[in-house]
C-alpha positions in Angstrom: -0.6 -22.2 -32.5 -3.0 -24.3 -30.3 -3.4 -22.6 -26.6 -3.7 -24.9 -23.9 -4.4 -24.7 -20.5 -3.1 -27.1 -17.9 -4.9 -26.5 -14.6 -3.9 -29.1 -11.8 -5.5 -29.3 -8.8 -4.1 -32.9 -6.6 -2.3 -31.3 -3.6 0.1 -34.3 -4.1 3.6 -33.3 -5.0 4.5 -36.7 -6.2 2.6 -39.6 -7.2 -0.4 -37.9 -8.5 -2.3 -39.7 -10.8 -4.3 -36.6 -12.4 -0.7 -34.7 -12.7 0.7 -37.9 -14.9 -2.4 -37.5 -16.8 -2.1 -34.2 -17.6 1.5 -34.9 -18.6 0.5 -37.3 -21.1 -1.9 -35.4 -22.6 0.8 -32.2 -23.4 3.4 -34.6 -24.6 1.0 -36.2 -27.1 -0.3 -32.8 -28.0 2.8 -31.5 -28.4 4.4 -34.0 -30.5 3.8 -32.0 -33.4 5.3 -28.6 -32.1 2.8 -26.1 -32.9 1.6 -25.4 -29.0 1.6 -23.1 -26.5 1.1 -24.4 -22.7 0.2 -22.0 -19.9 -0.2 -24.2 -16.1 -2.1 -23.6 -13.2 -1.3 -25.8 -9.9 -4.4 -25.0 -7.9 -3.8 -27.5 -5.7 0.0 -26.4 -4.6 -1.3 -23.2 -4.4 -5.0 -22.7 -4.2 -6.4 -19.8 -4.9 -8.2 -18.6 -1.6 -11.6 -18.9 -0.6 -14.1 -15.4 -2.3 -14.4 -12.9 0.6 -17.1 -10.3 1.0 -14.5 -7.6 -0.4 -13.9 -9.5 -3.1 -17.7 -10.5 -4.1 -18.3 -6.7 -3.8 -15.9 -5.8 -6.4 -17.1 -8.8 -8.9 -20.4 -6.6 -8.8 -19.3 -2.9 -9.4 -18.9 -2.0 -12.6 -15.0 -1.8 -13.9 -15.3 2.0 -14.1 -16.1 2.7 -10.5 -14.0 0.0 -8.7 -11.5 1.4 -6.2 -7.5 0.5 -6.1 -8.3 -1.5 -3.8 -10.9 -3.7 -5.6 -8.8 -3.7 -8.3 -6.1 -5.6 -5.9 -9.0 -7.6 -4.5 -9.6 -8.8 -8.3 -6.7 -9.2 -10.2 -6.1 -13.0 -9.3 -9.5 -14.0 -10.4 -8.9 -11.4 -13.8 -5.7 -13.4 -14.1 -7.7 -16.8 -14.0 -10.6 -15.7 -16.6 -7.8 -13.6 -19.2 -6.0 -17.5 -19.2 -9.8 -18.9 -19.6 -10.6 -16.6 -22.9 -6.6 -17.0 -24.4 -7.2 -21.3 -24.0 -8.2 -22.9 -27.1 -8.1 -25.9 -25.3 -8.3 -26.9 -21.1 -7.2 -29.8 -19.1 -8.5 -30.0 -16.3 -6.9 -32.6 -13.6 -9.8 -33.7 -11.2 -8.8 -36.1 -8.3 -12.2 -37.2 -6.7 -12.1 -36.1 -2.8 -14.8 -37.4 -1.0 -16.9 -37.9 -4.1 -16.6 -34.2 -5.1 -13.3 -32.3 -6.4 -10.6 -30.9 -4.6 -11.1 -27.6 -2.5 -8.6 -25.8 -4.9 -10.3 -26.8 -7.7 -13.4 -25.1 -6.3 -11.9 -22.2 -5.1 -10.3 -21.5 -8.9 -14.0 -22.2 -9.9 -15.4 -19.6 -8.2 -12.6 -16.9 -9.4 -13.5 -18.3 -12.6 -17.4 -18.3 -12.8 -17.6 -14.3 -13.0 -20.4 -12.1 -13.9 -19.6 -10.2 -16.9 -16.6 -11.6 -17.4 -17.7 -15.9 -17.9 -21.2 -14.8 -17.9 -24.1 -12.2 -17.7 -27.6 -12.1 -17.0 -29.9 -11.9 -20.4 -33.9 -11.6 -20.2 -34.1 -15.4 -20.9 -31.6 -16.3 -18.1 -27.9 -16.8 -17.4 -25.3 -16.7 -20.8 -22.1 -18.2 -20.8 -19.6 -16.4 -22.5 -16.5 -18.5 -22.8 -17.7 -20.6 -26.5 -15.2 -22.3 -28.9 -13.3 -24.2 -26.4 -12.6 -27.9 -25.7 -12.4 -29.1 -22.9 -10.8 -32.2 -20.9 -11.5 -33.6 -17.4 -9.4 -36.4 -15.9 -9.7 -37.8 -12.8 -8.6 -40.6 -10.6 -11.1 -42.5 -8.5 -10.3 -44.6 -5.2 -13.1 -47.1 -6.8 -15.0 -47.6 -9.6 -18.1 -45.2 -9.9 -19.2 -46.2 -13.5 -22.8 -45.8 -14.5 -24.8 -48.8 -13.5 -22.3 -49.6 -10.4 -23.6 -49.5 -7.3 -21.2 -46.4 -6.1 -22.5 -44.6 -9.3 -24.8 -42.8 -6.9 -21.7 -41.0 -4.6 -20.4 -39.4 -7.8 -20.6 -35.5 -7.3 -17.8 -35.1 -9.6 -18.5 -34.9 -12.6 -22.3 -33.9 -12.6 -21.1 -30.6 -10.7 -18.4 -30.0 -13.3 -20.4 -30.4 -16.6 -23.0 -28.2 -14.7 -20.8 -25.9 -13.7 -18.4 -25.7 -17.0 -21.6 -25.6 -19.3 -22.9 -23.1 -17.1 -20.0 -20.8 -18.3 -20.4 -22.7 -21.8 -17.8 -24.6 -21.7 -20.2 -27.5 -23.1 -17.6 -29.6 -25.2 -16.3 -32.0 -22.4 -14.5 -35.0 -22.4 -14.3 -37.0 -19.7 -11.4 -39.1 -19.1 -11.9 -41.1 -15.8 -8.8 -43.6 -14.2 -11.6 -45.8 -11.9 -10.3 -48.3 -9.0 -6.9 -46.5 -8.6 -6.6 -47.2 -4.9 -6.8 -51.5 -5.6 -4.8 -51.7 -9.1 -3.2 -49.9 -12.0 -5.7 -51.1 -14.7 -7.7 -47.8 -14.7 -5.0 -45.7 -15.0 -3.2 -47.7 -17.7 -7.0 -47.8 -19.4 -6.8 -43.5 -18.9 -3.9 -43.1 -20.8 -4.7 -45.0 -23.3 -8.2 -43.1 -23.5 -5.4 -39.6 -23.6 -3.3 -41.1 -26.3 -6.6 -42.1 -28.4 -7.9 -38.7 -27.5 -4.6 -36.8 -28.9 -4.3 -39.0 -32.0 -7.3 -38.0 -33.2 -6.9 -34.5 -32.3 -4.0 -34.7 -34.4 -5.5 -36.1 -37.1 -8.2 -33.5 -37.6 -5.1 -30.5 -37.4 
């Protein structure tokens, strides 16, 4: 049974690009039976912004946190316990003033947690979370291929790759719908870059 989890993050309750993505991608991975789908919708409801209460409990040891810091927690130990159980995770990115969506962020840093995604070795920072694949598709107003001259305003995906590698989630695929706000051609060249991608997944089952 493949584990795979959905997390969306376009605040758009209709007519999200990212959320038809995501769609396709399930459907074609579940043609074959044989999965298990947990979602997130951190853009219908984002987690909220880390607090100095809730900081304070990432950093004292399980043992000694208070009922309260356990309370402060549990959404974030929520987000990482469906992080470790995910053999697979879409992510839906759509780009917001050349970055990602505030939700997306905010489940970010719920995710990216000391001891739990990562620690602190001699030789540096460890991610813990190995063995996964992960997707990333977005939708882009315009077209921020490499060599473009809007290349440059892409803080999208460089923050994510550092960010998910940072946790070592290294194995990233990048699926990118480009000029969505002056025609459909990206996003009919996105899902055909999800169907590729799910074919061969389902070939090498």
């Amino acid at each position: 049974m493949t584990r795979i989890l959905a997390i969306s993050s376009s605040p758009k309750s209709e007519g999200s690009i990212t959320n038809q993505l995501i769609d396709r991608f399930i459907d074609q991975a579940s043609a074959n039976g044989g999965v298990n789908v947990i979602q997130r919708d951190v853009g219908a409801t984002p987690p909220p912004h880390l607090d100095e209460a809730t900081i304070g409990a990432f950093y004292t040891p399980p043992e000694d946190r208070t009922a309260a810091q356990i309370r402060d927690i549990a959404l974030s130990d929520a987000i990482v316990d469906e992080l470790e159980a995910a053999d697979v995770i879409v992510i839906g990115a759509p780009m917001h003033n050349f970055s990602i969506p505030s939700g997306l962020k905010t489940w970010i840093d719920h995710a990216a947690r000391v001891g739990r995604t990562f620690r602190y070795t001699e030789s540096g920072p460890e991610g813990l979370l190995k063995g996964k694949r992960v997707f990333v598709l977005t939708a882009r107003g315009g077209n921020y291929r490499e060599g473009t001259p809007a290349a440059a305003f892409d803080h999208q995906m460089p923050y994510l790759k550092t960010v998910l590698g940072f946790i070592r989630l290294d194995d990233v695929t990048f699926i990118h719908a480009h000029g969505v706000a002056v025609g459909t051609e990206g996003v009919d060249d996105a899902l055909a870059a999800v169907d590729a991608v799910a074919d061969t997944d389902r070939a090498a089952a």
